[in-house]
C-alpha positions as CSV (number, residue, x, y, z in Angstrom):
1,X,11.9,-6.6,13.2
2,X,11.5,-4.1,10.0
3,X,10.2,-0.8,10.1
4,X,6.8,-1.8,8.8
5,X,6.8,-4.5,11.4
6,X,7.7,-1.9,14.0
7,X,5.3,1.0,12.5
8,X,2.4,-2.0,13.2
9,X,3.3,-3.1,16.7
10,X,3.1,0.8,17.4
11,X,-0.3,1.4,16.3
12,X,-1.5,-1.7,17.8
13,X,-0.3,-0.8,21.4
14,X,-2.3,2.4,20.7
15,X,-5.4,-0.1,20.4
16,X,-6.1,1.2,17.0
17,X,-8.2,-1.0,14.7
18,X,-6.8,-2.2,11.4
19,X,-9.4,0.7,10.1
20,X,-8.1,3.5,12.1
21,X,-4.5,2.0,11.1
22,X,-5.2,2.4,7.7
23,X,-6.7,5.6,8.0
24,X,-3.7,6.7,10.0
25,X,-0.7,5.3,7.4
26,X,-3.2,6.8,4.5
27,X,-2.8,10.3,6.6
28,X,0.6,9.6,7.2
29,X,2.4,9.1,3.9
30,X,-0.9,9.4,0.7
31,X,0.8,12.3,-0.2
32,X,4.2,9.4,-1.2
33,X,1.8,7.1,-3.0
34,X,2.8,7.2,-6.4
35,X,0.3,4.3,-7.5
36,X,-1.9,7.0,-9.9
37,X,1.2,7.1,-11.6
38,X,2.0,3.7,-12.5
39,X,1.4,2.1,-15.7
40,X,-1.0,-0.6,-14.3
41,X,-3.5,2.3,-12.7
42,X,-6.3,2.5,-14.9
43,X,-9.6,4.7,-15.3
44,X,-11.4,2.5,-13.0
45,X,-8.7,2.6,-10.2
46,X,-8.9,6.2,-10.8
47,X,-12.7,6.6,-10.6
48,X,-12.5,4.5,-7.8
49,X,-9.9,6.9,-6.0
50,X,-7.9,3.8,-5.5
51,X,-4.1,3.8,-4.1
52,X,-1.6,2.8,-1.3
53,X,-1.8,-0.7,-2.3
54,X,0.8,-1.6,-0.2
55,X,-1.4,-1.2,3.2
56,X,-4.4,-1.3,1.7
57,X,-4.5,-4.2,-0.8
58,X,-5.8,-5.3,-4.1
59,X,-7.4,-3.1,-6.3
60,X,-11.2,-3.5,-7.0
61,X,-10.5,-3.0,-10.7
62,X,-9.3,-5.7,-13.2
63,X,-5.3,-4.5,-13.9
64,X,-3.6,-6.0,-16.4
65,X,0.0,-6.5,-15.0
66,X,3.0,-4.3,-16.7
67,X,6.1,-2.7,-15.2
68,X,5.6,-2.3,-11.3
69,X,7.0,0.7,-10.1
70,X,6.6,-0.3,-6.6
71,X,9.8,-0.4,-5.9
72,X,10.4,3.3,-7.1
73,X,7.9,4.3,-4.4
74,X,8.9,6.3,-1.0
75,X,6.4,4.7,0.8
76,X,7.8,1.3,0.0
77,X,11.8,2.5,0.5
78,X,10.8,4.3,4.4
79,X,8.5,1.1,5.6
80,X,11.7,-1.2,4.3
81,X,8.7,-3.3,2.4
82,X,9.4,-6.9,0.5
83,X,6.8,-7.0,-2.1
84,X,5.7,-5.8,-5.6
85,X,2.8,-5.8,-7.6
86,X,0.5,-4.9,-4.4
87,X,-2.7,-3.9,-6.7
88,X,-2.7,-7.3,-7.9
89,X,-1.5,-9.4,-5.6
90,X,-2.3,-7.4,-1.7
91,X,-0.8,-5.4,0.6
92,X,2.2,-6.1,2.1
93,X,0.6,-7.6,5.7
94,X,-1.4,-10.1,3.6
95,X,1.7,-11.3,1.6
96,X,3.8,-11.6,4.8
97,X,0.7,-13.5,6.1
């Protein structure tokens, strides 16, 4: 089991739903998110105040795909996640799914 698996399995013997999980990992770790800053992150995402892809899925805005700095982020290195691209293609529970 990975940390994300673990950081999951924690939240879910609190009885927390996947809402208050989001909320919680948002609370936890925004401040790493470095989404506004990627190439892909348009005006749209940004009106939207879209980010954290990687728990909290695609983005509502049409992205045209360019260099994915996912794996740059701190968020991605301290939850050991497997994916890329998370605005486009979901968060990282979806794509384990």
């Amino acid at each position: 089991m990975d940390k994300f698996e673990e950081k999951l399995q924690v939240f879910a013997r609190k009885g927390l739903s996947e809402e208050e999980v989001e909320k919680k990992i948002l609370d936890e770790m925004g401040d790493e998110c470095i989404c506004p800053d990627c190439p892909m992150f348009n005006q749209c995402a940004k009106e939207k105040y879209e980010g954290l892809y990687c728990i909290l899925g695609k983005s509502e805005c049409t992205l045209e795909e360019d260099e994915c700095i996912c794996p740059d982020c701190e968020v991605v290195e301290d939850l050991d996640l497997k994916y890329d691209l998370y605005c486009i293609k979901g968060s990282e529970k979806e794509l384990r799914e």
